[in-house]
VEXTOR-79984 format. One record per residue (C-alpha): residue number from 1; residue in one letter; x, y, z negated. Coordinates in steps of 0.05 Angstrom, whole numbers, plus 32768, in hexadecimal, padded with zeros to 4 digits. Layout:
% VEXTOR-79984
(NUM; 'a'; (X; Y; Z))
...
This chain:
% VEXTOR-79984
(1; 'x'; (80DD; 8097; 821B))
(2; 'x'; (80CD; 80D3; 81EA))
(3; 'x'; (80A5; 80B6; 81AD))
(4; 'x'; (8094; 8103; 8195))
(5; 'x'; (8049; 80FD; 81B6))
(6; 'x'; (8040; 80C2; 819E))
(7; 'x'; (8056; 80D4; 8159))
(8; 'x'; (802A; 810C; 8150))
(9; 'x'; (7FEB; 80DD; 816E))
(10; 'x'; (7FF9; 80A8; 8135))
(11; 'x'; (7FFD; 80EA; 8108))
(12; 'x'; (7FCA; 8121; 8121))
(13; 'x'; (7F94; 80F2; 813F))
(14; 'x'; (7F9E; 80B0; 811C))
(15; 'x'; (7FAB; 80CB; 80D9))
(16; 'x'; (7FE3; 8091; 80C5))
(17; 'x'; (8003; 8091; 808A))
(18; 'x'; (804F; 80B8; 8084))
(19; 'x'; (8065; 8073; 807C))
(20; 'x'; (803F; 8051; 80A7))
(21; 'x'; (8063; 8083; 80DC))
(22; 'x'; (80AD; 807C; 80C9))
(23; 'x'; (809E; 8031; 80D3))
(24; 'x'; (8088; 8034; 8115))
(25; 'x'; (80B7; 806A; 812D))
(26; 'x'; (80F3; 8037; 8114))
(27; 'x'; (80D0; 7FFD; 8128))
(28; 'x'; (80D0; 8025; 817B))
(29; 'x'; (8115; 8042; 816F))
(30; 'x'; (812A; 7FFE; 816E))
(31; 'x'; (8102; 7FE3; 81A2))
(32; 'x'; (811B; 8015; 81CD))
(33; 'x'; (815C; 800E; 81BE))
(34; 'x'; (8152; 7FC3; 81D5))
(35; 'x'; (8138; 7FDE; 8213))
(36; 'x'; (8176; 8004; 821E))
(37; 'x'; (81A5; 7FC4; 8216))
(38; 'x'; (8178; 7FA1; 8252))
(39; 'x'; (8180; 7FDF; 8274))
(40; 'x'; (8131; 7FEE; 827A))
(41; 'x'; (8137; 803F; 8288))
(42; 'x'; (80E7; 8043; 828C))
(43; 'x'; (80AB; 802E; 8261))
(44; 'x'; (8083; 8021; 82A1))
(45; 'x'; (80B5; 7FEA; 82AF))
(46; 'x'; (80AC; 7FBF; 8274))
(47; 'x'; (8085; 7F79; 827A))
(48; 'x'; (8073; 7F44; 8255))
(49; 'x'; (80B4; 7F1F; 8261))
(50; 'x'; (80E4; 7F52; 823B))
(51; 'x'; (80A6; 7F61; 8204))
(52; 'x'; (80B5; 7F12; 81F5))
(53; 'x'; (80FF; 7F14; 81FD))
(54; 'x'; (8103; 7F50; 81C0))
(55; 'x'; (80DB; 7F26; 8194))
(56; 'x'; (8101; 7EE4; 81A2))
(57; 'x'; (813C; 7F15; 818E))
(58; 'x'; (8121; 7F24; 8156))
(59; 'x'; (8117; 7EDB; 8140))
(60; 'x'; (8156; 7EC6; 814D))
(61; 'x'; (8169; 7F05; 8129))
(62; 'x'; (814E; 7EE0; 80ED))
(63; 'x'; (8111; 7F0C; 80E4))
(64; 'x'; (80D2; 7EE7; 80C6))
(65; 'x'; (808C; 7EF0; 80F1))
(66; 'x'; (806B; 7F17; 80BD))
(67; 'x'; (809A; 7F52; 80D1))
(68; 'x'; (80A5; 7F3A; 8119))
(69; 'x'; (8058; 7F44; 811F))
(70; 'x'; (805B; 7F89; 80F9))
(71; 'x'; (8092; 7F99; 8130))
(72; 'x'; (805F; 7F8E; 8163))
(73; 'x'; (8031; 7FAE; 8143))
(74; 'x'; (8058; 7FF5; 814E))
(75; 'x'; (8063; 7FDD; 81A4))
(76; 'x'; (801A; 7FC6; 81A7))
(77; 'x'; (7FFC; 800B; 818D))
(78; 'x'; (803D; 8034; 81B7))
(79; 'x'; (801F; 800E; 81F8))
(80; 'x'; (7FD9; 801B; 81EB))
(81; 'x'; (7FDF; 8065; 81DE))
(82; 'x'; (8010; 8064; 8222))
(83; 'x'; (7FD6; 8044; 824E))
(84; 'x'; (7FAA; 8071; 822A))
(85; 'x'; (7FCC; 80B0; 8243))
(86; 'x'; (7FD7; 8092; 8283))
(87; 'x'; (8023; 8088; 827A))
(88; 'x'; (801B; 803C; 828D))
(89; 'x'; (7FE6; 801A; 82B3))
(90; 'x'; (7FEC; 7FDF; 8293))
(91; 'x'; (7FFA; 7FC5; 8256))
(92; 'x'; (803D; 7F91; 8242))
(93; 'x'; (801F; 7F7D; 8208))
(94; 'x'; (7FD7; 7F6E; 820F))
(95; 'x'; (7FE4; 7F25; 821B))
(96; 'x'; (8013; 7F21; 81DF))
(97; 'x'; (7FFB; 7EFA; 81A1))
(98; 'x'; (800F; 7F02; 8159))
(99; 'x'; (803C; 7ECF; 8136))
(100; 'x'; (8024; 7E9F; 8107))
(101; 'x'; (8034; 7EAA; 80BE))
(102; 'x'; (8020; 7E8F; 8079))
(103; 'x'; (7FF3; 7EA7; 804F))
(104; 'x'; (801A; 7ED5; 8024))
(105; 'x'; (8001; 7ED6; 7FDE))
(106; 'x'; (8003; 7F08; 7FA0))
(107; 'x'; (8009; 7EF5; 7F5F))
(108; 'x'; (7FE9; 7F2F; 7F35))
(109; 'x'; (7FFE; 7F47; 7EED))
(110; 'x'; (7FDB; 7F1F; 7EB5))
(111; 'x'; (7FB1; 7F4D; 7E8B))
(112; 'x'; (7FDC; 7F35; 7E58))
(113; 'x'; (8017; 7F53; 7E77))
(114; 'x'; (7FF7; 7F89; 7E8C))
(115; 'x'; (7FDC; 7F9F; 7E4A))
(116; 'x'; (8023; 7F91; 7E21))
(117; 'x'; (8041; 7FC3; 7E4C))
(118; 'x'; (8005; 7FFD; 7E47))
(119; 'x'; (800A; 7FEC; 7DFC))
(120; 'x'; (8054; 7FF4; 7DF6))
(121; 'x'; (8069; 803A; 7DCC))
(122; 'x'; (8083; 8071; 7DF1))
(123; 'x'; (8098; 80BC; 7DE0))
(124; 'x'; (805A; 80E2; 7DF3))
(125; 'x'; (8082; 811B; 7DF8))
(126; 'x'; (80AE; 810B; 7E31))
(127; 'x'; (8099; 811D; 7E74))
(128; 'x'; (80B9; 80E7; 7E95))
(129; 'x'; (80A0; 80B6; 7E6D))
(130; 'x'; (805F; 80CB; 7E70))
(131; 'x'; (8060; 80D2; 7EB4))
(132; 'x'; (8073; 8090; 7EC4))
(133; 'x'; (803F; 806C; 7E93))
(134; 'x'; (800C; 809A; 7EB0))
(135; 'x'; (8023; 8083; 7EEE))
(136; 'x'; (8019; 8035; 7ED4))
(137; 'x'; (7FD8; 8042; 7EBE))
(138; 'x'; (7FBE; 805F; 7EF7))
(139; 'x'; (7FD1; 8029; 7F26))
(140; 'x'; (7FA8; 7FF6; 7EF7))
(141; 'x'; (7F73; 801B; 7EEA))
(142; 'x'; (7F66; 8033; 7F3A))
(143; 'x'; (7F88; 8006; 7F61))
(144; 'x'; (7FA2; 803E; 7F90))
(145; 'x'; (7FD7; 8033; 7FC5))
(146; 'x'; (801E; 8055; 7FB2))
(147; 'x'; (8018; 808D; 7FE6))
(148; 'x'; (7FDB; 80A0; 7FC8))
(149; 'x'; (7FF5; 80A5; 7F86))
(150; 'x'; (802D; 80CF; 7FA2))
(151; 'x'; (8001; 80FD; 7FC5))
(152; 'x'; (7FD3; 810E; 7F88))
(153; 'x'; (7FC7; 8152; 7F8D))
(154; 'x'; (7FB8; 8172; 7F46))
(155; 'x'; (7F6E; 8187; 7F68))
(156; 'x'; (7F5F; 8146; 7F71))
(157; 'x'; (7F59; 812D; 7F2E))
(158; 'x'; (7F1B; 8144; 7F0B))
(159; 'x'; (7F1E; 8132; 7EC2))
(160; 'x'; (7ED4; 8158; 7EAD))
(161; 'x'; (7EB3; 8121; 7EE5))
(162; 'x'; (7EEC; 80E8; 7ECC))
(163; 'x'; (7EFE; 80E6; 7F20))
(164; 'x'; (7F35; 80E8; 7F4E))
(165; 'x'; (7F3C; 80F5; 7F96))
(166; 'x'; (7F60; 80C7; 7FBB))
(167; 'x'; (7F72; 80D1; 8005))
(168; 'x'; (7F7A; 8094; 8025))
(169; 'x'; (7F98; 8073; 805F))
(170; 'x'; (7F75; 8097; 80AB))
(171; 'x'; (7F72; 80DB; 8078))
(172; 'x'; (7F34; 80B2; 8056))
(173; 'x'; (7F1A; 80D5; 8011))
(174; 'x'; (7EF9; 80A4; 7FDC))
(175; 'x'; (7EE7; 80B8; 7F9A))
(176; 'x'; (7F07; 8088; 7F61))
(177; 'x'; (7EEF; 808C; 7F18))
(178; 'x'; (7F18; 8097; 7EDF))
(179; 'x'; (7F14; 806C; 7E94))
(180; 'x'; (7F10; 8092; 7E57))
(181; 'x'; (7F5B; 8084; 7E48))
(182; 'x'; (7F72; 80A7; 7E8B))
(183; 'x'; (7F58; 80E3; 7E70))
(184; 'x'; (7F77; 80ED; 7E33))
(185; 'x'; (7FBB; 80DB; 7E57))
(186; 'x'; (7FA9; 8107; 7E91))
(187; 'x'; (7F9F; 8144; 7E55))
(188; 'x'; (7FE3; 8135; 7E33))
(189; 'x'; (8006; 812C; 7E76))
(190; 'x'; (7FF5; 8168; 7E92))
(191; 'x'; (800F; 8196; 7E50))
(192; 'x'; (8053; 8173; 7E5E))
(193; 'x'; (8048; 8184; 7EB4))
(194; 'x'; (8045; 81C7; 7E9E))
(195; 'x'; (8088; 81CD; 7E84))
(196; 'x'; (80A2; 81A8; 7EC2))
(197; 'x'; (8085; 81D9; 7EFA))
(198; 'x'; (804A; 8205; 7F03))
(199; 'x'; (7FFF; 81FC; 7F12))
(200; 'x'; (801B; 8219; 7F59))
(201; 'x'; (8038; 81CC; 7F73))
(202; 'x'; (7FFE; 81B2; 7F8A))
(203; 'x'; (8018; 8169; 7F77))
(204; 'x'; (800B; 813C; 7F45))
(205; 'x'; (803F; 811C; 7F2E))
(206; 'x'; (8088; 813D; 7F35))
(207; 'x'; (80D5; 8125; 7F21))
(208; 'x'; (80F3; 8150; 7EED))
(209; 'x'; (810A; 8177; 7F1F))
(210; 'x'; (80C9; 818F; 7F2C))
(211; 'x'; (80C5; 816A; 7F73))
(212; 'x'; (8096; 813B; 7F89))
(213; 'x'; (80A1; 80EB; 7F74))
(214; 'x'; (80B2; 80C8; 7FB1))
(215; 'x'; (80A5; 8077; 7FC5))
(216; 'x'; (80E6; 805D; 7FA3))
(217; 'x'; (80D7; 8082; 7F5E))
(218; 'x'; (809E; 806A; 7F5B))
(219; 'x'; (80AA; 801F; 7F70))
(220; 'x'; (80E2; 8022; 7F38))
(221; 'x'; (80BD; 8037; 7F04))
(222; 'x'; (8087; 7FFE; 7F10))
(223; 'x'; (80BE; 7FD0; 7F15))
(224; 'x'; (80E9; 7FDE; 7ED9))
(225; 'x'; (80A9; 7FE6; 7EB1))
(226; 'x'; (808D; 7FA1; 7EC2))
(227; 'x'; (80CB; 7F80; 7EBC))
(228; 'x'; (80CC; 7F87; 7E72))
(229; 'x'; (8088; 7F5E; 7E6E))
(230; 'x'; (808B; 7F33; 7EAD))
(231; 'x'; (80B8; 7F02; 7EC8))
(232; 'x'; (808F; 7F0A; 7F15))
(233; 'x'; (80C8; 7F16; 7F48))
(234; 'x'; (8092; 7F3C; 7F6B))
(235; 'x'; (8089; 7F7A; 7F46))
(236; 'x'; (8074; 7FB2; 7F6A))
(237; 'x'; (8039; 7FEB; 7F6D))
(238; 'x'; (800F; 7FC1; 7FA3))
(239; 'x'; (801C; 7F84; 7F73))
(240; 'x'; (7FF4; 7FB4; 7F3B))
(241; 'x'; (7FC6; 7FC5; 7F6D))
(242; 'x'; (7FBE; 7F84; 7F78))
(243; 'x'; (7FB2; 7F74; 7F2B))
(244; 'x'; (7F7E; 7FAA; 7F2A))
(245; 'x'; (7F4B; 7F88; 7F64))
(246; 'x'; (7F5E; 7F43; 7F4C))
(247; 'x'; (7F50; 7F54; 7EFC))
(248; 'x'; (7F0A; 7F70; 7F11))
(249; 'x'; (7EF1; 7F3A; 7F38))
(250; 'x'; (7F02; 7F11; 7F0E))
(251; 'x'; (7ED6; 7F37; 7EDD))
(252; 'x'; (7E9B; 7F2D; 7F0D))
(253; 'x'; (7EA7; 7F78; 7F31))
(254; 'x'; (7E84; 7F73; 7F73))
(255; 'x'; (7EAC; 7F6C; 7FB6))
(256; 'x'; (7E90; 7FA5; 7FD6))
(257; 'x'; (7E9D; 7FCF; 7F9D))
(258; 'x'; (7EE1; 7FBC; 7F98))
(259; 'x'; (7EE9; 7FCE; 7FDD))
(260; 'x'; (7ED4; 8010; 7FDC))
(261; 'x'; (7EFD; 8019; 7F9D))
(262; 'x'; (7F3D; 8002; 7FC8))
(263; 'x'; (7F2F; 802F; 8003))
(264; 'x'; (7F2A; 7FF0; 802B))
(265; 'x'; (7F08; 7FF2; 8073))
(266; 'x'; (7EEB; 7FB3; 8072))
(267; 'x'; (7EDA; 7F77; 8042))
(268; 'x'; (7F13; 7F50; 8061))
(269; 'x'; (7F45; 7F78; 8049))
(270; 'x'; (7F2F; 7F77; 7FFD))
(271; 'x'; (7F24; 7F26; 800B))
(272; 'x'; (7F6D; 7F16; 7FFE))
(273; 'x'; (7F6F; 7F33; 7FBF))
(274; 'x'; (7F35; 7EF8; 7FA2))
(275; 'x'; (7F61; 7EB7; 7FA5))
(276; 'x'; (7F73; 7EC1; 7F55))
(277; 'x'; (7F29; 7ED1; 7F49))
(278; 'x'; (7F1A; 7E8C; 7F73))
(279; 'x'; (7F50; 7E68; 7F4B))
(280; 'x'; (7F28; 7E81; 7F02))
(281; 'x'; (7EE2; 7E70; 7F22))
(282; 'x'; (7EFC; 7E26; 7F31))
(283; 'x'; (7F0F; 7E23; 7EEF))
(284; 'x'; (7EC9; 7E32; 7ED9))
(285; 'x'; (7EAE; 7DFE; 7F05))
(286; 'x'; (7EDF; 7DC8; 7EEB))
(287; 'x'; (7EC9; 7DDF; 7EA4))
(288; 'x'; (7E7F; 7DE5; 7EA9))
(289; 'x'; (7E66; 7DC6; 7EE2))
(290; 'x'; (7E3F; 7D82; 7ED3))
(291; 'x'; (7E5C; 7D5C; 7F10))
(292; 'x'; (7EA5; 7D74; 7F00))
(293; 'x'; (7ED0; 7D3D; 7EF1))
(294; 'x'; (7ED9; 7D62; 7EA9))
(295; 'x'; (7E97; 7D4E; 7E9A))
């Protein structure tokens, strides 16, 4: 059961994410490793019956059906790319059905919050601090997805044209604009860069080491940031990302626009990010509306 061609499909031809990778390759490693325990020596041997009995497993296991189904999600697309290749000839999954589970729903940063912390002092000076309010700032004023802050190459930003390039999930490019106060951070932070490492690391934003921020820096400097302004027990970069869509529809910013500003795929994805704007626009109604019981 060698995952390595399947690997480099997800990575070579499908274009996932690094992360999106290690998640799947865990989420078969232990799949397998169930397999192994019910002494299955052969993918073509696996049926619907034992696809069921690893997810009961997992529920008894206490794991919730959001990441039960996320589980699957890793078997359904190994099976698929096996009956694609002509490993199998049929597939164990296709009758399987996703889970039910709630709604699960964001709260995004106030603007209040958000702006106390972008107007808090720092020393202007220090790389790492500001690094990581450059970091802050870009996340609200974007609304990109943590890998592709992390993989901000310094080509990509274009400060003349007041751009970025921003490679997205599938090895997608999308063009995000920049507001006036990016660019005067962008100047001052890259004076500092340059007494962290030369022009010659292609990437954007380093440790002090000079090495490229990784997921867990950067989800801890979002977190102790905003926990100084926020009591949310949710803080993370998706929940800023989050705050970006949410604080522009609720400016009147048009769906589609958002959209293609999120790197989204479709308009279903950038959907679940209008249930605050929803909440202000009933307000509105309650307020102005002639037939609203307020007036």
């Amino acid at each position: 059961m060698d995952l390595n061609s399947y690997i480099d499909y997800l990575e070579l031809e499908k274009h996932y994410s690094s992360h999106t990778i290690m998640a799947y390759k865990k989420d078969l490693l232990s799949f397998m490793n169930y397999l192994m325990d019910e002494e299955v020596l052969s993918v073509d041997e696996v049926n619907y019956s034992i696809i069921r009995g690893w997810v009961t497993l997992l529920l008894e296991d206490g794991v919730s059906n959001r990441s039960v189904n996320r589980k699957m999600a890793a078997i359904k697309s190994y099976f698929k790319f096996l009956l694609k290749t002509g490993t199998i000839t049929s597939n164990p999954t296709a009758a399987y059905k996703s889970l039910k589970v709630g709604k699960k729903i964001q709260i995004p940063f106030s603007s209040d919050e958000v702006l106390k912390l972008l107007n808090t002092p720092y020393d202007e000076s220090d790389y790492i601090q500001s690094r990581d309010f450059l970091i802050i700032e870009l996340f609200y004023a974007t609304g990109i997805r943590r890998e592709e802050l992390i993989n901000l190459k310094l080509a990509d930003v274009d400060l003349s044209n007041k751009v970025i390039k921003v490679l997205g999930k599938r090895k997608k490019e999308r063009i995000v604009p920049l507001v006036d106060t990016l660019i005067t951070h962008f100047e001052k932070f890259f004076l500092l860069r340059k007494k962290i490492a030369s022009s010659q690391i292609e990437y954007l934003f380093l440790t002090s080491n000079g090495d490229k921020v990784y997921p867990s820096l950067v989800y801890r400097v979002i977190k102790t940031y905003f926990s100084r302004v926020s009591l949310k027990v949710k803080i993370s970069p998706h929940v800023l990302r989050h705050t970006f869509a949410t604080h522009l529809l609720d400016k009147g910013a048009d769906l589609n626009a958002v959209k293609e500003l999120l790197g989204h795929a479709s308009l279903s994805s950038t959907q679940i990010y209008t249930h605050s704007s929803m909440a202000m626009l009933k307000g509105v109604y309650k307020t102005a509306h002639p037939r609203s019981k307020n007036n």
